[in-house]
C-alpha positions in Angstrom: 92.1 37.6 77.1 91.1 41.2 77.6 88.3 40.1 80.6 91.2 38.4 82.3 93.5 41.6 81.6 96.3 39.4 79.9 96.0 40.9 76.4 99.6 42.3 76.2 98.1 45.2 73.4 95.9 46.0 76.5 98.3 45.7 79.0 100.8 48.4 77.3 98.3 50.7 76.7 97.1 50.6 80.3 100.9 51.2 81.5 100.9 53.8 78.6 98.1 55.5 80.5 99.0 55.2 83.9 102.5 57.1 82.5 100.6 59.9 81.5 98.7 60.5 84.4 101.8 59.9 86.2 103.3 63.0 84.8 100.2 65.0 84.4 100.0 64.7 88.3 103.4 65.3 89.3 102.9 68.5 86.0 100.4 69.4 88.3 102.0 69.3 91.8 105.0 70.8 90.8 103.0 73.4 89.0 101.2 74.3 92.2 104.3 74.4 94.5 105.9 76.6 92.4 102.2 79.0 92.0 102.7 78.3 96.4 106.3 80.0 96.2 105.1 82.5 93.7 102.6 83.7 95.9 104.4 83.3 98.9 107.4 85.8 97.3 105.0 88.3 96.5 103.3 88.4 99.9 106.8 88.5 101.0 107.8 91.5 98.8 104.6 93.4 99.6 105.2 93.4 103.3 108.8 94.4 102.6 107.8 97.3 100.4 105.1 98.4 103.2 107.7 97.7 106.1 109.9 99.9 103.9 107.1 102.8 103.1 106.2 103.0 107.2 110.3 103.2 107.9 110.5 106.2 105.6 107.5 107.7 106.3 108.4 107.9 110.4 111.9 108.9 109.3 110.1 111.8 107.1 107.9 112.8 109.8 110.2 112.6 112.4 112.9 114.9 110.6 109.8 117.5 110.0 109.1 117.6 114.0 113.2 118.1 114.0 113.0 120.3 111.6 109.8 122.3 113.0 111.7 122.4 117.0 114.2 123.6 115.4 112.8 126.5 113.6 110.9 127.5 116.5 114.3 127.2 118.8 115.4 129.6 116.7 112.4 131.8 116.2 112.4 132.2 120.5 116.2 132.6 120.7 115.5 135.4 117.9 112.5 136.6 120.2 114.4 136.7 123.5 116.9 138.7 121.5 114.9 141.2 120.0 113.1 141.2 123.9 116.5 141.7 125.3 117.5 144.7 122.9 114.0 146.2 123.3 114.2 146.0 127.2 117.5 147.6 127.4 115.9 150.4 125.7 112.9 151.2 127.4 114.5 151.3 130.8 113.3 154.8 131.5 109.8 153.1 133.0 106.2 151.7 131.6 104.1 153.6 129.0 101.3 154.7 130.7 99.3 155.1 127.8 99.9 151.0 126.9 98.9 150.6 130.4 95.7 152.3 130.4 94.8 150.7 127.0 95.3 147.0 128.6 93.5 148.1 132.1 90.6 149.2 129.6 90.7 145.8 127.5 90.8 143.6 131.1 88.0 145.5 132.3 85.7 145.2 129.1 86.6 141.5 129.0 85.7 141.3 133.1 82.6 143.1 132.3 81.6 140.6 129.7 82.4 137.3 131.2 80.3 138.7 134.2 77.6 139.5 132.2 78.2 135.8 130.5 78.0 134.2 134.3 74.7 136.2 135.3 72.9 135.3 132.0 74.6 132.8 130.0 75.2 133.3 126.2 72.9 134.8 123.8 70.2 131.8 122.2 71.1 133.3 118.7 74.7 132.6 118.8 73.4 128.6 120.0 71.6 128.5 116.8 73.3 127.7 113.7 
């Protein structure tokens, strides 16, 4: 009876069986699509949470260059003031002795840039 697989002991415990790795199998698939989806959600949430950190972070800098333009709109306006006061003042003419100073710096600087196209710069400033 059992080598002609009518033994109905034998029979059961084969169906018995075949149950059980039945369900283990469909334990198993439904374990992995759900370890899938788990996955897949946190890949999701981790490009979220990046997408969210680059937003915030080009908001943050782009309020800073607002921020920064706007400090230095102010900082020329304040400038062009102050220029405005101070040329409404000094209308009597140039100071000659400011004038002379900068004709004396443009002169030393001529000097030396000639002296820098004849001969080129000095070997020890080259070497580190």
């Amino acid at each position: 009876m059992i080598n002609q697989g009518t033994h109905h002991e034998l029979i059961s415990r084969m169906k018995e069986i075949e149950q059980k790795k039945k369900r283990r199998l469909e334990i198993a698939e439904s374990r992995k699509r759900y370890q899938v989806i788990h996955c897949q959600k946190q890949y999701e949430e981790a490009e979220y949470m990046a997408e969210c950190e680059f937003m915030s972070d080009k908001f943050e800098t782009k309020r800073k260059k607002l921020d920064d333009m706007e400090s230095r709109k102010w900082q020329m306006i304040r400038e062009k003031n102050r220029l405005d006061v101070l040329g409404r003042i000094e209308c009597s003419g140039p100071d000659h002795n400011q004038l002379a100073h900068r004709k004396s710096k443009k002169l030393t600087n001529v000097a030396e840039l000639k002296y820098l196209q004849a001969y080129g710069f000095p070997a020890d400033i080259l070497k580190f």
